[in-house]
C-alpha positions in Angstrom: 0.0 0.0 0.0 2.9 2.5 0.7 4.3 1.6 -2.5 1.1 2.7 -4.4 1.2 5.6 -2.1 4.4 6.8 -3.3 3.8 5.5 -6.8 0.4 7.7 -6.7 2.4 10.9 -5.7 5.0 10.3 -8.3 2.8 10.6 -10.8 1.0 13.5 -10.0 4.3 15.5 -9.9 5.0 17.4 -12.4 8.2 15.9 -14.6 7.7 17.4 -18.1 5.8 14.3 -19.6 2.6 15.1 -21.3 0.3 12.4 -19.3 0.8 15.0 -16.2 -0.9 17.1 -17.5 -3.1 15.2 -19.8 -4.7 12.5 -17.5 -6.4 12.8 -14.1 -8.7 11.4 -12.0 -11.7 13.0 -12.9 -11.1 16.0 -10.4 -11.1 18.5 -13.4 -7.8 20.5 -14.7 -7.5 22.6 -11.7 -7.6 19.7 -9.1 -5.0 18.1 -11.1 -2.8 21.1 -11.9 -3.5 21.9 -7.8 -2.5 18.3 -6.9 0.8 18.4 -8.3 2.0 22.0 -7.1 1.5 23.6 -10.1 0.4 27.0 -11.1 -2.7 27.4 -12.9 -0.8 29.0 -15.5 0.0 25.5 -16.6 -3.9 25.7 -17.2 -3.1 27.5 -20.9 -1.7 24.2 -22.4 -5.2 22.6 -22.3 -7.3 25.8 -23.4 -8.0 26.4 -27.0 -6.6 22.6 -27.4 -8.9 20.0 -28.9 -8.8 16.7 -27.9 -7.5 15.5 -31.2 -4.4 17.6 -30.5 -4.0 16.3 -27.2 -4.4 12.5 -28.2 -1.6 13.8 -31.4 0.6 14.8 -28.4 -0.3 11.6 -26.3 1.0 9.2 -29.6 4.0 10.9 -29.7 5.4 11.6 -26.5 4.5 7.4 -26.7 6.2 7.0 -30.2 9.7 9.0 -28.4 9.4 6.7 -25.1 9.3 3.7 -26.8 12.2 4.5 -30.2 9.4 4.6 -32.2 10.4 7.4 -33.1 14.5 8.1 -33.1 17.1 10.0 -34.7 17.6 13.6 -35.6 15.7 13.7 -38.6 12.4 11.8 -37.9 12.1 13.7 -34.5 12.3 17.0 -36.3 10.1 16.1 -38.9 7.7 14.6 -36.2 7.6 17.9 -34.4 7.4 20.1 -36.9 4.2 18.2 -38.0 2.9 18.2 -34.9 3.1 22.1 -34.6 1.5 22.6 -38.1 -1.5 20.3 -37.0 -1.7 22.0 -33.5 -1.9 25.4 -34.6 -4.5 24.5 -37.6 -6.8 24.5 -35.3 -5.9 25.9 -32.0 -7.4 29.6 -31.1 -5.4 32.1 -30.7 -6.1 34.3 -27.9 -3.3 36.4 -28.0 0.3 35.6 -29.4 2.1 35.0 -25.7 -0.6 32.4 -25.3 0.9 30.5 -28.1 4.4 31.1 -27.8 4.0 29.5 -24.1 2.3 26.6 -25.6 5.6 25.6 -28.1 7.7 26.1 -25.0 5.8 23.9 -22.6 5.3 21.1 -25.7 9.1 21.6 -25.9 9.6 20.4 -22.3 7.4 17.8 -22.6 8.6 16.0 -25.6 12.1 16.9 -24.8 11.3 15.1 -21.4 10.5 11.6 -23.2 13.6 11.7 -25.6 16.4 14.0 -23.5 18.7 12.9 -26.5 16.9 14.5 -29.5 18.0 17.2 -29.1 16.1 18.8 -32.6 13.4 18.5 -30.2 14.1 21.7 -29.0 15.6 23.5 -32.2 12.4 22.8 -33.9 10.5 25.0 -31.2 12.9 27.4 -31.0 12.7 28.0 -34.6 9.1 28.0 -34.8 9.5 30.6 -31.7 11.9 32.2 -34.1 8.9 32.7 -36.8 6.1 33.7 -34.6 8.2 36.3 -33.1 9.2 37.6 -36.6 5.3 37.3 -38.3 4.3 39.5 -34.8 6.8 42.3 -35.6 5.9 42.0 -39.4 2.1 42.8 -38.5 3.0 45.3 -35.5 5.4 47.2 -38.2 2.3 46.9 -40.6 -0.2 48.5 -38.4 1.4 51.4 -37.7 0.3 54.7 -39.6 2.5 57.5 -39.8 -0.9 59.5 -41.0 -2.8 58.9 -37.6 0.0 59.2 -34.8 2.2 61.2 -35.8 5.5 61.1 -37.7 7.8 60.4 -34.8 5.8 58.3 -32.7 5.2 55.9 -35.7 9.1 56.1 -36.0 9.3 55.3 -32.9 7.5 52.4 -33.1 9.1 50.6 -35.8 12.3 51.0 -34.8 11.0 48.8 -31.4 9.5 46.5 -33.7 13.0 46.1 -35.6 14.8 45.8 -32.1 12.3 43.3 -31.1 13.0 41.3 -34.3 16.9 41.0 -33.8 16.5 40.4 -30.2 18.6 41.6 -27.4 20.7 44.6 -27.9 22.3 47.5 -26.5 19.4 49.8 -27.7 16.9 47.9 -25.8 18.8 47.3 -22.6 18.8 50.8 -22.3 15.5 51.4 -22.0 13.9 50.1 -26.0 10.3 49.2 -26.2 10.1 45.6 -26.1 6.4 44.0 -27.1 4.8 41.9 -24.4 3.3 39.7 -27.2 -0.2 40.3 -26.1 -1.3 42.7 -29.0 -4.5 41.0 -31.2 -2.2 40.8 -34.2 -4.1 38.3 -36.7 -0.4 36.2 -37.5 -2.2 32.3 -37.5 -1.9 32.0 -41.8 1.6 33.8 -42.1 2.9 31.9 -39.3 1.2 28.3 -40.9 3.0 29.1 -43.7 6.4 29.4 -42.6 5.9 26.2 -40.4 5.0 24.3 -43.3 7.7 26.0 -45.4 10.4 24.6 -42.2 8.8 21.0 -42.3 9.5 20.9 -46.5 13.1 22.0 -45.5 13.5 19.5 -43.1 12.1 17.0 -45.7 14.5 18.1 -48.2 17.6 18.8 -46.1 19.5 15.9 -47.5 19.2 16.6 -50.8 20.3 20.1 -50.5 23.6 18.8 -49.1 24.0 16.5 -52.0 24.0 19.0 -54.3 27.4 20.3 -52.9 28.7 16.8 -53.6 31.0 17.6 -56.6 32.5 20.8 -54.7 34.3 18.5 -52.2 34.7 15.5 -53.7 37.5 15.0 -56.4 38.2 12.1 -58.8 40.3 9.7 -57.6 39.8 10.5 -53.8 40.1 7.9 -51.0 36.9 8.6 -48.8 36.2 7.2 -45.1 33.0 7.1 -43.6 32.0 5.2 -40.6 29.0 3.4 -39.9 25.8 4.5 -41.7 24.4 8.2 -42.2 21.5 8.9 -44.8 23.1 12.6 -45.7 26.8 11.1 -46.0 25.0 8.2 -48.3 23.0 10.6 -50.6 26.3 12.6 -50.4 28.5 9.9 -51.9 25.8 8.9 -54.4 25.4 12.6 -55.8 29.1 12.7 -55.9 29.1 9.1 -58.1 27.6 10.7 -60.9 30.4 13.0 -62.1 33.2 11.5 -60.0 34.9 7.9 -60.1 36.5 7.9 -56.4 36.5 4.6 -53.5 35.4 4.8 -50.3 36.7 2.9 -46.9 33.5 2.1 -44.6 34.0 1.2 -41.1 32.3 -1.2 -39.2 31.3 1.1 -36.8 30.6 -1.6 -34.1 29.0 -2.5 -31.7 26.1 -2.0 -33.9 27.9 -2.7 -37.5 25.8 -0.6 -39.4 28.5 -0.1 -40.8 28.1 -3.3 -43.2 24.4 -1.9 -44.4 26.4 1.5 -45.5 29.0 -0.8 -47.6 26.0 -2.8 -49.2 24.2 0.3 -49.9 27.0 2.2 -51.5 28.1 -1.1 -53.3 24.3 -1.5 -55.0 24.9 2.4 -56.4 28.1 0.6 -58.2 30.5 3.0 -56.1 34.0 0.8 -55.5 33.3 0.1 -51.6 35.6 -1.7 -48.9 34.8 -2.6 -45.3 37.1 -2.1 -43.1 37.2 -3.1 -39.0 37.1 -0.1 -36.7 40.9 -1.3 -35.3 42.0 -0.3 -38.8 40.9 2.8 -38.8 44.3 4.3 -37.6 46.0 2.0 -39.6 44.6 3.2 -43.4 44.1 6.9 -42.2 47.6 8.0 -44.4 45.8 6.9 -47.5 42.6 8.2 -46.8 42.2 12.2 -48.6 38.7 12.6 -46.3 36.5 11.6 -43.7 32.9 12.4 -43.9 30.9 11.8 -41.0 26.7 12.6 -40.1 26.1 13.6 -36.7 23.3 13.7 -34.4 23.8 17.6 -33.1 25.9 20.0 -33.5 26.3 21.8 -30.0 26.6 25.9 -29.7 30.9 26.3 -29.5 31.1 23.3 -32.5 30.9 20.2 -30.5 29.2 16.7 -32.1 26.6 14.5 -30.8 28.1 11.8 -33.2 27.8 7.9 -33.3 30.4 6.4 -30.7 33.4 5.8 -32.5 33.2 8.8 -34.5 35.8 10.6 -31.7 38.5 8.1 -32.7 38.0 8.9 -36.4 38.4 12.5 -35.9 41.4 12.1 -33.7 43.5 9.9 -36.4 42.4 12.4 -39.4 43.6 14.9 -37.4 47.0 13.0 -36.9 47.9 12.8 -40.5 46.2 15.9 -41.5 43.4 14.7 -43.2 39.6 16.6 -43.5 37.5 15.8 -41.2 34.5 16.7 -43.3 30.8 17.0 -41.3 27.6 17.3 -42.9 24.2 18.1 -41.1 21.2 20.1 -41.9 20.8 23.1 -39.5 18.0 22.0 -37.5 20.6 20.2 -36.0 22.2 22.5 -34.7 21.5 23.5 -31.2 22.6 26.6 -29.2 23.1 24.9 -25.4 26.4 24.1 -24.4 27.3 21.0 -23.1 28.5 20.0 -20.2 29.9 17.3 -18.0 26.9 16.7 -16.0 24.7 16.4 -19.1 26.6 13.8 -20.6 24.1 11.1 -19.5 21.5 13.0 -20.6 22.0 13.2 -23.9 23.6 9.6 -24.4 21.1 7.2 -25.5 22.2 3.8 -24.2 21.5 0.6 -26.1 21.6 -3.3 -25.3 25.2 -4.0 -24.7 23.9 -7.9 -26.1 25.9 -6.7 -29.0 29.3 -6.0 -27.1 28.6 -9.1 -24.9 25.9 -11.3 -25.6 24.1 -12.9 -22.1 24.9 -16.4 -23.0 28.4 -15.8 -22.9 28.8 -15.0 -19.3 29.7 -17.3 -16.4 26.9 -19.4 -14.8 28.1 -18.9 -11.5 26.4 -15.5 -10.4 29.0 -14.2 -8.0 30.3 -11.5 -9.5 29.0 -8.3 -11.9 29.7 -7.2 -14.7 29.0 -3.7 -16.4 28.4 -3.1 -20.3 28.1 0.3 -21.1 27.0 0.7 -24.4 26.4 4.2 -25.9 24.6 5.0 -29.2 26.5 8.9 -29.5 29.9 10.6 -27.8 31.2 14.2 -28.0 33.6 14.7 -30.4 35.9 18.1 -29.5 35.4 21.3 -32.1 39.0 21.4 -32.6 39.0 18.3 -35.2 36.3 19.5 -37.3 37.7 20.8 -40.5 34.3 22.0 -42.3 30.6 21.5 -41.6 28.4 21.2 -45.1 24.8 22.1 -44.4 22.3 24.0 -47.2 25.9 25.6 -47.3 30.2 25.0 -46.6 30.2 26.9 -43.2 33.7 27.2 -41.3 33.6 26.0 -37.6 34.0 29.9 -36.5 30.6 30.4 -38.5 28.1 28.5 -36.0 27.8 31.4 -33.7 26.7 33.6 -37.0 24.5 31.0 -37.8 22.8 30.2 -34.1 21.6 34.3 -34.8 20.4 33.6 -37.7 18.1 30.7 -37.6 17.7 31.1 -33.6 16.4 34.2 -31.2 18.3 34.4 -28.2 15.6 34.7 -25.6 14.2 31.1 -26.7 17.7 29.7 -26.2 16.4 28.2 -22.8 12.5 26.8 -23.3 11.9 26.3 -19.8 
C-alpha cells in the first residue's frame, strides 16, 4: 500500500511528460494542476486545445518513449508536424498564449527523448517565426498618418529591435512588445511552419548538391558506420566523379556493413574495413565524412560512438575531417559534463557481450556500457556542409540567424 502511495504521488508531480498534465482522476484541470503543485498558469496548455491535438501529443510523446520514433531527422520532422497540425486548429487568444504553448510542448517531448536534441531547435525555430510574423504585423499596423510622424518612428524602430533580439538599444530602455497585442499572424505563421517542415524533408538533398565541390576524382573517402546525408552525399558525388570509399564497421552495432551494401548497390567501389584499422589506413585516406546527431553551440558533435576516434587519427595525418548536417541540428546549449548522461542514449550491450556468454556462477558483476552517440571536440572539425560549406568559426553567425536568443532556454 505504501508503494502505491508513493507511486500515486509520483505521478501526479510534475516531470515534463505530457500524461501530467493530460490524465487525471476526474477532479477536473484545476484539481489536477492543484494536486501536483502547479500554477494554474499550466492551465493554458489545455485551453483552446482540442482533444485531437491532445491525443496527437499523447501518440508521440508514446512513439519518443518507446524508439518509435529516433534519430535527428524523424524527430524534427515529427515535431514540426505536430506544430502545423496543433496550430491549424488551435485559437489564438493572443500571441504569448501561443508562444508558451511551443515552450511547454518543448519540455514535454524533450522530457520523453532528453537525447533529440532537434526537439528543441524545432521549437525554437518555430518561436523564431512567430516572433518575426508579430513584428511583421505590428510594423504593418502602424500609420504614420494617424500618430504622428515620430511616434510611428518610434514604433518601428521597437519592432525592428524586437526582431533581432537583445541589444544594446533595448537594454537601455527600448520598447520591447509583451506579445499580447491582437495581431491576426495564424496563416503567415502556418506558412512558414509548413515552409520549415519541407526544408527538413528536403535537407539531405540540398547537401547532396554540394557533392562535386568536395569531392575529387580519384579520392580515397572514409566514412563510418551509416548516415542517410553522408549516403546521398557519396551517391550525388558518383555521378560525375569515379572515387573509393573505406566504410568502417562502426561496431557495436555494425551498421557499418548496411552502408557498404548500400554504396556497393549504387556501383561506387566500396571496402569494409574493421574499426581497429581505422588508424592504420588513415595515411591513405584524402577525407573523412561523417553525419552527426547535433551539432552543439561552441562546434561540438553528438556523433555515433566511434566517431571521436575517427576525428582524432584524421587529425593526426592531417586529413579533413568533413561533417555534414542540416541546420535544425544544430543546437545553441552548451554541453557539459553533468549532461553527458543525458544526452547519451544507451542501447543493449547484447551486442558488445551477448548474455549467453557469461559465467553461470552468479558471484560477480559485470558492467556493459553501451552508448549509441559521444562528443567529439570542435577542434577536429575541419568544415561543416549544411544547405551551405560553413567554417567551424561560423556556427555562432549562424545560431543568430536561424535562432532568437531569448528562446535559447524553453523552460
Amino acid at each position: 500500500e505504501r508503494k502505491k502511495e508513493r507511486k500515486k504521488e509520483r505521478k501526479m508531480q510534475f516531470s515534463g511528460e505530457i500524461d501530467d498534465l493530460l490524465k487525471g482522476d476526474g477532479t477536473g484541470e484545476e484539481e489536477v494542476l492543484r494536486k501536483s503543485n502547479l500554477p494554474l498558469a499550466h492551465s493554458l496548455f489545455l485551453e483552446g486545445m482540442r482533444e485531437e491535438d491532445m491525443e496527437l501529443v499523447r501518440n508521440l510523446v508514446s512513439s519518443l518513449k518507446r524508439g518509435e520514433i529516433s534519430g535527428s531527422f524523424a524527430s524534427a520532422r515529427a515535431t514540426a508536424h505536430l506544430y502545423c497540425q496543433i496550430f491549424e486548429n488551435f485559437q489564438w487568444k493572443s500571441t504569448k498564449d501561443v508562444m508558451d504553448i511551443v515552450r511547454r510542448l518543448a519540455v514535454i517531448l524533450g522530457d520523453a527523448a532528453p537525447a533529440e536534441l532537434t526537439i528543441g531547435n524545432i521549437a525554437r525555430r518555430t518561436l523564431r517565426i512567430i516572433r518575426e510574423c508579430y513584428a511583421d504585423a505590428r510594423k504593418a499596423s502602424i500609420n504614420p498618418e494617424e500618430m504622428g510622424k515620430e511616434k510611428a518612428l518610434s514604433l518601428k524602430a521597437s519592432a525592428l529591435i524586437m526582431e533581432q533580439g537583445p541589444s544594446l538599444a533595448n537594454m537601455l530602455g527600448g520598447d520591447e512588445d509583451d506579445f499580447t497585442q491582437p495581431f491576426d499572424i495564424k496563416d503567415a505563421v502556418l506558412d512558414e511552419l509548413e515552409a520549415l517542415a519541407d526544408e527538413i524533408a528536403v535537407v539531405y538533398k540540398d547537401i547532396a548538391k554540394q557533392a562535386d565541390a568536395h569531392i575529387n576524382s580519384n579520392e580515397v573517402v572514409l566514412v563510418l558506420g551509416h548516415s542517410s546525408s553522408v549516403e546521398g552525399f557519396l551517391k550525388a558525388a558518383a555521378v560525375n566523379r569515379r572515387f573509393k570509399v573505406l566504410v568502417a564497421e562502426g561496431l557495436p552495432s555494425g551498421n557499418g556493413r548496411y552502408m557498404a551494401d548500400r554504396l556497393s548497390k549504387a556501383k561506387i567501389p566500396t571496402t569494409l574495413i574493421p574499426d581497429s584499422a581505422i588508424f592504420a589506413i588513415m595515411p591513405r585516406v584524402n577525407k573523412v565524412l561523417s553525419g552527426v546527431h547535433c551539432v552543439m553551440a561552441n562546434g561540438v558533435l553528438l556523433a555515433l560512438t566511434g566517431t571521436h576516434l575517427v576525428a582524432m587519427a584524421a587529425k593526426q595525418y592531417s586529413v579533413p575531417f568533413v561533417v555534414l548536417t542540416g541546420l535544425y541540428k544544430l543546437c545553441p546549449q552548451y554541453p557539459y559534463p553533468a549532461d553527458m548522461d543525458i544526452y547519451s542514449s544507451f542501447r543493449s550491450p547484447a551486442a558488445t557481450l551477448p548474455y549467453k556468454s557469461l559465467p553461470s556462477e552468479r558471484g560477480g558483476t559485470v558492467k556493459v556500457p553501451s552508448p549509441l552517440y559521444e562528443y567529439v571536440p570542435a577542434e577536429l572539425v575541419t568544415l561543416y556542409i549544411s544547405e551551405q560549406a560553413h567554417n567551424p568559426s561560423f556556427l555562432y553567425r549562424l545560431l543568430s540567424e536561424y535562432y532568437h536568443p531569448e528562446d535559447y532556454e524553453l523552460q
